[in-house]
Backbone as CSV, one residue per row, in Angstrom:
resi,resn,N_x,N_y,N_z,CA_x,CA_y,CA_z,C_x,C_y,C_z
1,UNK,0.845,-1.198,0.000,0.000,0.000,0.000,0.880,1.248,0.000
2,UNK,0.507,2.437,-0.965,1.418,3.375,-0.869,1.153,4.286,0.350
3,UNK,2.479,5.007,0.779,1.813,5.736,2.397,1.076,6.874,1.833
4,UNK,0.015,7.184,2.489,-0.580,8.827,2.423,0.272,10.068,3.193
5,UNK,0.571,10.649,2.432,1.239,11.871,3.209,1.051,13.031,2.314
6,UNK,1.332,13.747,2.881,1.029,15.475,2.585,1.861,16.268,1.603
7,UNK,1.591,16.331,0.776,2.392,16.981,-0.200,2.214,18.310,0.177
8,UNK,3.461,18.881,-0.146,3.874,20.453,-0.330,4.842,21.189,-1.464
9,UNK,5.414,22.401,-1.156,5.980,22.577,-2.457,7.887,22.745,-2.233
10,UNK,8.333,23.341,-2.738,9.468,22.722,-2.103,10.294,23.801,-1.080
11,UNK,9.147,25.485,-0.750,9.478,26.349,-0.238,9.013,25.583,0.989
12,UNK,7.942,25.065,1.371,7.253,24.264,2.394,7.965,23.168,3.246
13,UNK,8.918,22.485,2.438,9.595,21.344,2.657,10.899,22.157,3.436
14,UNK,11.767,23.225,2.197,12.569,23.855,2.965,12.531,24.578,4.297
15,UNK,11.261,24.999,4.558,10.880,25.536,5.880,10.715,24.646,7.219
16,UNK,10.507,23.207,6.640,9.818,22.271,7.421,11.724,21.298,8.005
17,UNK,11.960,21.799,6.842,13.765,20.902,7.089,14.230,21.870,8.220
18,UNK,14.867,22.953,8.046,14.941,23.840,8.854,14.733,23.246,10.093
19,UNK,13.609,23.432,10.426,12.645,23.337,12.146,13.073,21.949,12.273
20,UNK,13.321,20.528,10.954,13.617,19.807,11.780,15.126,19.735,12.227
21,UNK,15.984,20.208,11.410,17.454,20.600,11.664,17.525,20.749,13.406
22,UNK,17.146,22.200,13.800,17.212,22.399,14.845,17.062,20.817,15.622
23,UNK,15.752,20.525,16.024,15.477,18.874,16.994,16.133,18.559,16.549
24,UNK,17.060,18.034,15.140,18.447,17.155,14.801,19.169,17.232,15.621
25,UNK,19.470,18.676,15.470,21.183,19.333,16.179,21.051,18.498,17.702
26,UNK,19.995,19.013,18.317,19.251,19.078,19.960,19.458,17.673,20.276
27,UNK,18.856,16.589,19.434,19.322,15.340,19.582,20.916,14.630,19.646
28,UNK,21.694,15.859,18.424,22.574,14.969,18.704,23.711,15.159,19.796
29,UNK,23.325,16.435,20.085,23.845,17.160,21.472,23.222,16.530,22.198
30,UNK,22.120,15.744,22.870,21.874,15.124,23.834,22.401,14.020,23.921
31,UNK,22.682,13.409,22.287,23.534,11.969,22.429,24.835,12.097,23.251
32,UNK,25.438,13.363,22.567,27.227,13.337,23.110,27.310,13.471,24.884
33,UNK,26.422,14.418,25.219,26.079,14.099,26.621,25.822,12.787,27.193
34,UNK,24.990,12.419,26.478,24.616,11.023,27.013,26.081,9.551,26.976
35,UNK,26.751,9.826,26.182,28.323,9.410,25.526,29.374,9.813,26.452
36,UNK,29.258,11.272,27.075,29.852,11.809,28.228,29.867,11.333,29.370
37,UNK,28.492,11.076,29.178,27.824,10.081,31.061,28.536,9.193,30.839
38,UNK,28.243,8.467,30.085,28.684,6.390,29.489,30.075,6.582,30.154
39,UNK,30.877,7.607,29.751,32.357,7.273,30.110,32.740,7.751,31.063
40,UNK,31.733,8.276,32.155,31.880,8.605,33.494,31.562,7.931,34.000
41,UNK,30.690,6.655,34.073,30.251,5.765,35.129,31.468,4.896,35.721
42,UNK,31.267,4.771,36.760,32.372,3.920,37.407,32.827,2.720,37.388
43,UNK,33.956,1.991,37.063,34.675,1.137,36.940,34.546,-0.174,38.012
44,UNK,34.118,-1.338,37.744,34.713,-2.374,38.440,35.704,-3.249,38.377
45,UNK,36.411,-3.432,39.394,37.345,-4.621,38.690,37.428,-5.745,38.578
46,UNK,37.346,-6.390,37.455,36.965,-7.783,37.428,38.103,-8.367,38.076
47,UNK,37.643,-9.192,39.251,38.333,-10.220,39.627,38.549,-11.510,39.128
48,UNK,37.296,-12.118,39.336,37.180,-13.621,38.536,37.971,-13.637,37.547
49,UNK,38.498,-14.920,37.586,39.075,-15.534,36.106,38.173,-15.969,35.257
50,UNK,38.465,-15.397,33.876,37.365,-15.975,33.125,38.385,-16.948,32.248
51,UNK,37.593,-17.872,31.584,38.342,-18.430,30.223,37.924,-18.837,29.428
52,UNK,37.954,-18.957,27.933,37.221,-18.836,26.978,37.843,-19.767,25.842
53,UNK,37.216,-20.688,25.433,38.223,-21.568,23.832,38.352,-20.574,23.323
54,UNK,39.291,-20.334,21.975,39.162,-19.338,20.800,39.531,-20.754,19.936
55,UNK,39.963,-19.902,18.363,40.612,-20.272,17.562,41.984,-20.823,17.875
56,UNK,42.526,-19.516,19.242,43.865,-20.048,19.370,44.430,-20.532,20.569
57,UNK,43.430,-21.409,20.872,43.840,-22.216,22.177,42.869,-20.904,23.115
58,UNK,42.975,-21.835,24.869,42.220,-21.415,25.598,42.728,-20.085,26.037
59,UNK,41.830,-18.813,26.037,42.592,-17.642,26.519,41.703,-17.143,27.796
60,UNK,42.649,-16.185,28.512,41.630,-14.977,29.364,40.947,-13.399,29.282
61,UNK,39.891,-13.148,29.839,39.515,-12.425,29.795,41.170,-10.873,29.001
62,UNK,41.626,-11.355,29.856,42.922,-10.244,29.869,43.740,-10.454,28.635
63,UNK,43.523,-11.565,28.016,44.353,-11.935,26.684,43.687,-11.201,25.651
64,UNK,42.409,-11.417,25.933,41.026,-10.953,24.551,40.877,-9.705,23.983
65,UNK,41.881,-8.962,24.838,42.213,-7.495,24.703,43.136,-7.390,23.270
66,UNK,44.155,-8.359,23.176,44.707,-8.282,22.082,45.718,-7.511,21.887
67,UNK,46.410,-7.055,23.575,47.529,-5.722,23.146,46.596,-4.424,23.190
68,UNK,45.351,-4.269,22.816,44.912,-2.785,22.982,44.180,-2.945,24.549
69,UNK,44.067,-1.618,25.172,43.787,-0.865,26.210,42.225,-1.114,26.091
70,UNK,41.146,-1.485,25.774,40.225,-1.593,25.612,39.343,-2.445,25.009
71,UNK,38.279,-3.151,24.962,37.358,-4.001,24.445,36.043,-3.956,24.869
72,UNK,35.657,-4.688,23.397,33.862,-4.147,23.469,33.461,-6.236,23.254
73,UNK,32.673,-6.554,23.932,32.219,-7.596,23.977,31.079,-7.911,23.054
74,UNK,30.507,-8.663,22.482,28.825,-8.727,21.840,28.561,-9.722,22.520
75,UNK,27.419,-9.671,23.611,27.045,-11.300,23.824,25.859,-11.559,23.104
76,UNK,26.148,-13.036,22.002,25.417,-12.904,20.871,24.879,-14.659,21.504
77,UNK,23.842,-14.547,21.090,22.596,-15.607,21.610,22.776,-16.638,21.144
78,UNK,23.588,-17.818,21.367,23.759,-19.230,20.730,23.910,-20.078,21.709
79,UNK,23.217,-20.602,22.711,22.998,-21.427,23.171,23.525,-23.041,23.132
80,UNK,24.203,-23.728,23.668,24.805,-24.995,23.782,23.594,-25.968,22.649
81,UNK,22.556,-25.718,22.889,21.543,-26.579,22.453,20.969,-25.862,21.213
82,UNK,21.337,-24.769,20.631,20.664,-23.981,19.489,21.079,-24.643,18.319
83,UNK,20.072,-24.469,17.129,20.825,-24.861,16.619,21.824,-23.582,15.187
84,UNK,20.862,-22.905,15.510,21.684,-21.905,14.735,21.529,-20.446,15.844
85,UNK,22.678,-19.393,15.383,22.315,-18.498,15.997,21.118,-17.600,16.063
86,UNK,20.585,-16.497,16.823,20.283,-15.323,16.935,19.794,-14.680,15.653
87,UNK,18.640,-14.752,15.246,18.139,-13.788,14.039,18.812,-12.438,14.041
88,UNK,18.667,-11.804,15.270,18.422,-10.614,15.914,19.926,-10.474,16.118
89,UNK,20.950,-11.475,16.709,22.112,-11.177,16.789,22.800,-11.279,15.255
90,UNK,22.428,-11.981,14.740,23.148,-12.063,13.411,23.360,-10.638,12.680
91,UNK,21.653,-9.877,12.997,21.627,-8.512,12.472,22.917,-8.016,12.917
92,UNK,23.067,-8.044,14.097,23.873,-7.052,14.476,25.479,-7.539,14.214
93,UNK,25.101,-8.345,14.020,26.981,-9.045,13.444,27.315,-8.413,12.094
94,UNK,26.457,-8.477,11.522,26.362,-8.369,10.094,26.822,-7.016,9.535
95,UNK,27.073,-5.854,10.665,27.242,-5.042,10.642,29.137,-4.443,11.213
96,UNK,29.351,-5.774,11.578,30.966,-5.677,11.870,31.584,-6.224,10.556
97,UNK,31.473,-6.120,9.721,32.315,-5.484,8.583,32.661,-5.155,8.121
98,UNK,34.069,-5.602,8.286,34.955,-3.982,7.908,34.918,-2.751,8.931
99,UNK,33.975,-2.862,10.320,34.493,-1.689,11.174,35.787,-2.539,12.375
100,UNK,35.891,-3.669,12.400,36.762,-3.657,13.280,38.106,-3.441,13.202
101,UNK,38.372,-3.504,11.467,39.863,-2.888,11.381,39.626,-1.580,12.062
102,UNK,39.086,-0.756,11.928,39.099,0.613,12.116,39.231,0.764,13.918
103,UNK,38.197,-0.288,14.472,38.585,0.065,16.074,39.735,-0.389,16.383
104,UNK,40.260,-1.595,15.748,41.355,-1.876,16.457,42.592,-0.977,16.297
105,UNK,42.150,-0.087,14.842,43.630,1.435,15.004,43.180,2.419,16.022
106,UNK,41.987,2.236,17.054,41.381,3.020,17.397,41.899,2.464,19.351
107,UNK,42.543,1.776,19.587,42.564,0.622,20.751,41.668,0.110,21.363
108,UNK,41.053,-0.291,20.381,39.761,-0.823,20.718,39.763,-2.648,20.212
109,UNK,39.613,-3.947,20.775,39.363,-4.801,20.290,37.740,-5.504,20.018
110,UNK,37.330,-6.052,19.582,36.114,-6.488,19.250,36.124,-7.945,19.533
111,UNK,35.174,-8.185,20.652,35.031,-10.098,20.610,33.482,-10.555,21.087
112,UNK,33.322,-11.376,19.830,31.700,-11.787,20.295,31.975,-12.892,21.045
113,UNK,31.416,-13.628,22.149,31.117,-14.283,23.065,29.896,-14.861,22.926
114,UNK,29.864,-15.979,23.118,28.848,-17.193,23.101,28.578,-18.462,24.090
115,UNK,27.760,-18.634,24.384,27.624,-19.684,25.702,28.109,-21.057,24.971
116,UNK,27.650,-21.652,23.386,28.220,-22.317,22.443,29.334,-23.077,22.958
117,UNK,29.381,-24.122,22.624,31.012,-24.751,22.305,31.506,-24.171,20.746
118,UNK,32.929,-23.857,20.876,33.225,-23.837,19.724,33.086,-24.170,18.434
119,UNK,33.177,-25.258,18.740,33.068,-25.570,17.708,31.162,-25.535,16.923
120,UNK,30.482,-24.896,17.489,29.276,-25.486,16.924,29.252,-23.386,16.814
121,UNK,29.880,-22.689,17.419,29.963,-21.330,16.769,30.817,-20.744,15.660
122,UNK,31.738,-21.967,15.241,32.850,-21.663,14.168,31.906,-22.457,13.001
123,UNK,31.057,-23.336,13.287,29.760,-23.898,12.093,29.227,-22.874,11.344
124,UNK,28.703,-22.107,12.564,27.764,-20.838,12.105,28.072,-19.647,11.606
125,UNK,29.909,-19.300,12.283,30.280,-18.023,11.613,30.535,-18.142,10.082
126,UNK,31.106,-20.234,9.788,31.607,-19.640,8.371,30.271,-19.741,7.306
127,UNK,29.264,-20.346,8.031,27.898,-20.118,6.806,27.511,-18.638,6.546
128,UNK,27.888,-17.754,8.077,27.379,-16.396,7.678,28.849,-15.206,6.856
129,UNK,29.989,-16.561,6.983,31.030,-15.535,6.476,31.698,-14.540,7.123
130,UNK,31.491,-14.494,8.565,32.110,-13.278,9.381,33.469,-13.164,9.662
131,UNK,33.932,-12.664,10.020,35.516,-12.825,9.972,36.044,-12.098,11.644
132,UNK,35.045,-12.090,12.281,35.341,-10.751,13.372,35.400,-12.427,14.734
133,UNK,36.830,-12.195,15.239,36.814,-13.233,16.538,35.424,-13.298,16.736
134,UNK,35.504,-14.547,17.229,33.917,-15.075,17.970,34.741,-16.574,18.995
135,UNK,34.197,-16.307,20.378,35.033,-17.425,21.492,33.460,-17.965,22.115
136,UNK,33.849,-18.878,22.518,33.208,-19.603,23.534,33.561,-19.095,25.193
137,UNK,32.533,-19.396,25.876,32.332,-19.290,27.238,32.051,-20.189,27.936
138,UNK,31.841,-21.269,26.642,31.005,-22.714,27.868,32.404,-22.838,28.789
139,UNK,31.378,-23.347,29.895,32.490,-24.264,31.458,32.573,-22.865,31.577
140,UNK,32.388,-21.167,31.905,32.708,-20.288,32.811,31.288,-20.397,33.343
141,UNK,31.640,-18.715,33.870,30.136,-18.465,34.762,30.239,-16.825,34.016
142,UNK,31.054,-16.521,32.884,30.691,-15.305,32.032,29.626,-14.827,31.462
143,UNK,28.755,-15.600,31.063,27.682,-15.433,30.492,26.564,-15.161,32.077
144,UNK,26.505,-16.096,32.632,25.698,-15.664,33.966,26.140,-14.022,34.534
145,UNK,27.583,-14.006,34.529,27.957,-13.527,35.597,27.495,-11.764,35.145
146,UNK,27.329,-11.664,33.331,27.135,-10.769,33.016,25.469,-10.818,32.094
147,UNK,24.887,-11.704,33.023,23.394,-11.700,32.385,22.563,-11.225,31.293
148,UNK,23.076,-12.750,30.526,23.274,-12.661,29.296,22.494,-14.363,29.428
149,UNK,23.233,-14.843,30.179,22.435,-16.556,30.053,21.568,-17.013,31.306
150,UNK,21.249,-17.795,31.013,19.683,-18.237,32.294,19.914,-19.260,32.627
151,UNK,19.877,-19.666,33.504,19.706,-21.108,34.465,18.120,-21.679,34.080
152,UNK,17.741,-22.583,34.305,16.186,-23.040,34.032,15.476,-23.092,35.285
153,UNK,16.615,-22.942,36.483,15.684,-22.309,37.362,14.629,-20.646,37.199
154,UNK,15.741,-19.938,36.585,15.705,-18.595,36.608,14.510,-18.278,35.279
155,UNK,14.469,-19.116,34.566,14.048,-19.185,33.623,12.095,-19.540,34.010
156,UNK,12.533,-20.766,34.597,10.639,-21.492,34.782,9.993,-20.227,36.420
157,UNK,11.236,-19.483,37.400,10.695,-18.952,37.975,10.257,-17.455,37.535
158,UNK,10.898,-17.506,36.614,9.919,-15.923,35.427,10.859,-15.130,36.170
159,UNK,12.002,-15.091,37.038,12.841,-13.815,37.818,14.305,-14.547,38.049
160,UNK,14.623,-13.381,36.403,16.017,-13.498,36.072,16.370,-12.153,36.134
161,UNK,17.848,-12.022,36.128,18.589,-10.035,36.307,18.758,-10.181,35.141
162,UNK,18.211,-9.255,34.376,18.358,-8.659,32.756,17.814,-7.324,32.453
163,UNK,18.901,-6.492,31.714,18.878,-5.032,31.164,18.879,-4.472,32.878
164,UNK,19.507,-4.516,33.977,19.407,-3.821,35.229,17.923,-3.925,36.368
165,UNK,17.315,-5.274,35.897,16.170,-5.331,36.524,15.535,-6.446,36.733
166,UNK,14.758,-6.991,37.520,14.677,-8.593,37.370,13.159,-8.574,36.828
167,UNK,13.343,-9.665,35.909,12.132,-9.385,35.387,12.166,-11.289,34.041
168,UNK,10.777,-11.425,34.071,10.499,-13.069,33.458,11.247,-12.595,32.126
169,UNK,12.498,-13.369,31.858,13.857,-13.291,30.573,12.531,-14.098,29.549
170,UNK,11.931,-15.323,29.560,11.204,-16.515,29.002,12.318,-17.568,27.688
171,UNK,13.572,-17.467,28.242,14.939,-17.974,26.866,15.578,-18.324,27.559
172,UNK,16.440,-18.696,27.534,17.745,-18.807,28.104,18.838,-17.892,28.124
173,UNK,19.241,-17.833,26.984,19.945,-16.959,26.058,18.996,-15.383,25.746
174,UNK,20.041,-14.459,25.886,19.822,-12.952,25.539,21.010,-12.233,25.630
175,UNK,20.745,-10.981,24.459,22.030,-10.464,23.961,22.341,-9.235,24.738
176,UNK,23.370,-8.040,24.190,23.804,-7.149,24.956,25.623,-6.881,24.527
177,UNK,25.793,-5.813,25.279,26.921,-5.532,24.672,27.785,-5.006,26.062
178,UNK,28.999,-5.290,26.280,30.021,-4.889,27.894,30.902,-4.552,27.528
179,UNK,31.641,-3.775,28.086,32.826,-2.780,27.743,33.861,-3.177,28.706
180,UNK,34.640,-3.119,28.744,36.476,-3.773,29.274,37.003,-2.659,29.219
181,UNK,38.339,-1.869,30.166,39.177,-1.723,29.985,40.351,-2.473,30.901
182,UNK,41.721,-2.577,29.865,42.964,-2.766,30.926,43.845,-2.065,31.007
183,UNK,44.206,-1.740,32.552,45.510,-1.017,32.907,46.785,-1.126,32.475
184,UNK,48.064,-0.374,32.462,49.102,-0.982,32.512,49.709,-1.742,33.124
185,UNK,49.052,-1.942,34.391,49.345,-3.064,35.065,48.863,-4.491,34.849
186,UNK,47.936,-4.415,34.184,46.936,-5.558,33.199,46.019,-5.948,34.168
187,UNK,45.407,-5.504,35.060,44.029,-5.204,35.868,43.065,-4.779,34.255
188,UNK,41.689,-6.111,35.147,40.270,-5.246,33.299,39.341,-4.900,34.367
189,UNK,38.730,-4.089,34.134,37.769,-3.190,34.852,36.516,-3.253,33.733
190,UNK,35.352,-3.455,34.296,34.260,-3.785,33.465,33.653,-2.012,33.637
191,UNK,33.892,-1.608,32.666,33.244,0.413,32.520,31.438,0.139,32.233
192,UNK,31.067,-0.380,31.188,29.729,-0.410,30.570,29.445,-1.645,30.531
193,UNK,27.749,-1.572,29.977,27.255,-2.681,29.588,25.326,-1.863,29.117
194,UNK,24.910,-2.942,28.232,23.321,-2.548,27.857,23.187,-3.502,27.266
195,UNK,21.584,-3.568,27.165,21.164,-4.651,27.023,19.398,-4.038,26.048
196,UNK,19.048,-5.152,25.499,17.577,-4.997,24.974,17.710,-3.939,23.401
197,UNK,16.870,-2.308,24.179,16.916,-1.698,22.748,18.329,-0.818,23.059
198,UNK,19.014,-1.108,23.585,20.106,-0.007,23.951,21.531,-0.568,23.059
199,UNK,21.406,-1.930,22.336,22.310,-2.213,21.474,21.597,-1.482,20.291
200,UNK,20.701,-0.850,20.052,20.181,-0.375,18.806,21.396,0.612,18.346
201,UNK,22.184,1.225,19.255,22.830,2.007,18.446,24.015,1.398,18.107
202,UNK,24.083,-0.192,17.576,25.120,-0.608,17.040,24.541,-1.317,15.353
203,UNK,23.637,-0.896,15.423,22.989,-1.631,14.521,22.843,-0.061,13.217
204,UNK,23.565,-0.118,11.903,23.620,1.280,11.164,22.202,1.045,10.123
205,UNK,21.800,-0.309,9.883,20.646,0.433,9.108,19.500,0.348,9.461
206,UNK,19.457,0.435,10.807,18.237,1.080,11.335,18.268,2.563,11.225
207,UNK,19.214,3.321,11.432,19.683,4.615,11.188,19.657,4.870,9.449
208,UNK,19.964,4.177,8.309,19.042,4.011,7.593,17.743,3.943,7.265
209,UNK,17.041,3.385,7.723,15.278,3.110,7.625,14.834,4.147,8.261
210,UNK,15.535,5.077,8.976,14.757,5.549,9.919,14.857,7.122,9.042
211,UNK,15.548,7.433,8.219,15.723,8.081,7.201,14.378,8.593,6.234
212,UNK,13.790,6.625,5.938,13.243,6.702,4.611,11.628,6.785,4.897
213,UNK,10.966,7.456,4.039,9.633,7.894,4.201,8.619,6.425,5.007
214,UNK,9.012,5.688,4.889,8.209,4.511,5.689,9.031,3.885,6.756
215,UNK,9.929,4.560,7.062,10.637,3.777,8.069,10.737,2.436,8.615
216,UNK,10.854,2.166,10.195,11.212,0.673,9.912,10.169,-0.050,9.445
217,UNK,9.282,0.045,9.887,7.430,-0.637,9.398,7.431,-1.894,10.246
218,UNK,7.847,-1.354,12.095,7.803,-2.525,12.487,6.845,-2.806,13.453
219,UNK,6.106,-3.560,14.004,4.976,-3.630,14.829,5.415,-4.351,15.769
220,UNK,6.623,-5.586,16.200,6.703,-6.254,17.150,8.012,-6.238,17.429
221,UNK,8.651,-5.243,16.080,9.861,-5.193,16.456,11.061,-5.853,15.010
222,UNK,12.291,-6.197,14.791,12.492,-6.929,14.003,12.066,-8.202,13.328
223,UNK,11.639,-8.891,14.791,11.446,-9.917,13.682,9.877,-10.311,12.976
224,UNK,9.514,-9.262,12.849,8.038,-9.001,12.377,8.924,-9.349,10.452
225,UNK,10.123,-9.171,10.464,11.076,-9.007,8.385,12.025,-9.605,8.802
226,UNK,12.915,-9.224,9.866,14.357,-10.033,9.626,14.427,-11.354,9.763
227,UNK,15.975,-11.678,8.569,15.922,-12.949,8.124,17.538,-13.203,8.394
228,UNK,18.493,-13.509,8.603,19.620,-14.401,8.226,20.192,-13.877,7.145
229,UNK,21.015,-13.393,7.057,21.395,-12.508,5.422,21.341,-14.048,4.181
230,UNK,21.510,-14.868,4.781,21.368,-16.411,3.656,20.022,-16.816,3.712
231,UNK,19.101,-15.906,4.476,17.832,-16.705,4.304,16.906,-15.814,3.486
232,UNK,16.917,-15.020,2.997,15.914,-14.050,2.192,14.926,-14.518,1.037
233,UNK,15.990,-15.153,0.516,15.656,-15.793,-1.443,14.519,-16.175,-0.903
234,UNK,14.053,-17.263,0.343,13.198,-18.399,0.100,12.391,-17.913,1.040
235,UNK,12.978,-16.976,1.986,11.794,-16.238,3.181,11.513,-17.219,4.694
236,UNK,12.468,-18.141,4.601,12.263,-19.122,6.040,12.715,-18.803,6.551
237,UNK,11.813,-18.935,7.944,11.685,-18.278,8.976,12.996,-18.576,9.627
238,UNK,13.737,-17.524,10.322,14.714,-18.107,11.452,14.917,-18.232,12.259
239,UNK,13.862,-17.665,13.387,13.508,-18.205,14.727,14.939,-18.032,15.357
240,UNK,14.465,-18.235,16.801,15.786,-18.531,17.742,15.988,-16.819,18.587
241,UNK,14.922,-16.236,18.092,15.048,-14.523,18.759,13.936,-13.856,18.947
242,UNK,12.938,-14.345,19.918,11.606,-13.530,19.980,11.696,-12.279,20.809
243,UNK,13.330,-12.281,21.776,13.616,-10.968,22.198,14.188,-10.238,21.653
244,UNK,14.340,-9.810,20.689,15.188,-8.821,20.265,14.679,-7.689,19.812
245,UNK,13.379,-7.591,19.800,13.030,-6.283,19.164,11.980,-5.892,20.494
246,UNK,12.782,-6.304,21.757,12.379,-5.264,23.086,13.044,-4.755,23.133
């Protein structure tokens, strides 16, 4: 159906850009503030040992850094028992291409994290083609510890800690994004973390759609359209993410 909207002329439009310019500007000055806060909140220091399979043998939290001063985590939804990943996380993978050269000149490293055994997350990265580290967590308590994964207690009692609040998760698995830094002394201090719609601002073509005269056109959220970048042609469904477009 085509949208109904209001035509004008193009003195009308220019007047109307204008006024929205201003709320632009206003917004994006509230973002950098809001970016200001993010990097004022206070630091913990991770104690626990974490450890994680990679590609290259078993590493730590403190290895995953990679030599840079900083790291951004994805905890992306793949479950020991899934059989493919995250609709909803895939989106957002799909979108680390080609930016992590750029953070890592930036000292920044990039590592997605998965509750997964390895090997059943190195299945899935090379069908989707990604190239950006992706480790395992099974055998820690990383994924709990940064509530991201569910116990089936936590799960059947509807009161799990997720996005800063306890509240019925109904999955196991749920995504989110945590921030690292390490000292020169090689102390990691956990700075950030978000969860739900607050990874939206890692995701660029929503910032796209949100552009175009019909925007996202979403009613429940993503997965009302999104597909698996390999699943489109045929339109099957990919399940495995009924949270992601909270």
């Amino acid at each position: 159906m085509e949208p109904q909207h209001r035509i004008g002329s193009r003195e009308e439009w220019l007047a109307a850009s204008r006024a929205l310019l201003v709320e632009e500007k206003a917004h994006m000055r509230a973002g950098d503030e809001l970016a200001r806060k993010r990097r004022e909140l206070p630091w913990v220091k991770v104690d626990k040992t974490y450890v994680f399979d990679t590609l290259q043998g078993r590493k730590t939290l403190a290895e995953l850094f990679d030599g840079r001063s900083q790291l951004i985590v994805y905890h992306f939804m793949l479950g020991p028992d899934w059989e493919e990943g995250c609709v909803g996380c895939s989106f957002v993978s799909d979108h680390m291409t080609g930016i992590v050269t750029h953070l890592e000149h930036h000292d920044v490293s990039y590592v997605t994290v998965s509750l997964a055994p390895l090997a059943k997350i190195e299945a899935f990265r090379k069908r989707m083609g990604w190239v950006f580290p992706w480790v395992s967590s099974n055998g820690s308590d990383f994924n709990f510890d940064y509530h991201v994964s569910f116990t089936p207690e936590e799960v059947a009692s509807k009161k799990a800690f997720y996005n800063f609040t306890e509240t019925d998760v109904g999955i196991d698995e749920l995504h989110g994004h945590s921030v690292f830094y390490k000292d020169e002394r090689g102390d990691v201090y956990h700075t950030y973390s978000c969860y739900g719609r607050g990874g939206e601002r890692f995701i660029n073509t929503y910032a796209h759609l949100d552009a175009t005269p019909k925007g996202r056109e979403e009613t429940r959220g993503m997965t009302d359209w999104l597909r698996h970048h390999d699943r489109y042609e045929d339109q099957k469904p990919s399940g495995g993410c009924v949270a992601c477009g909270t």
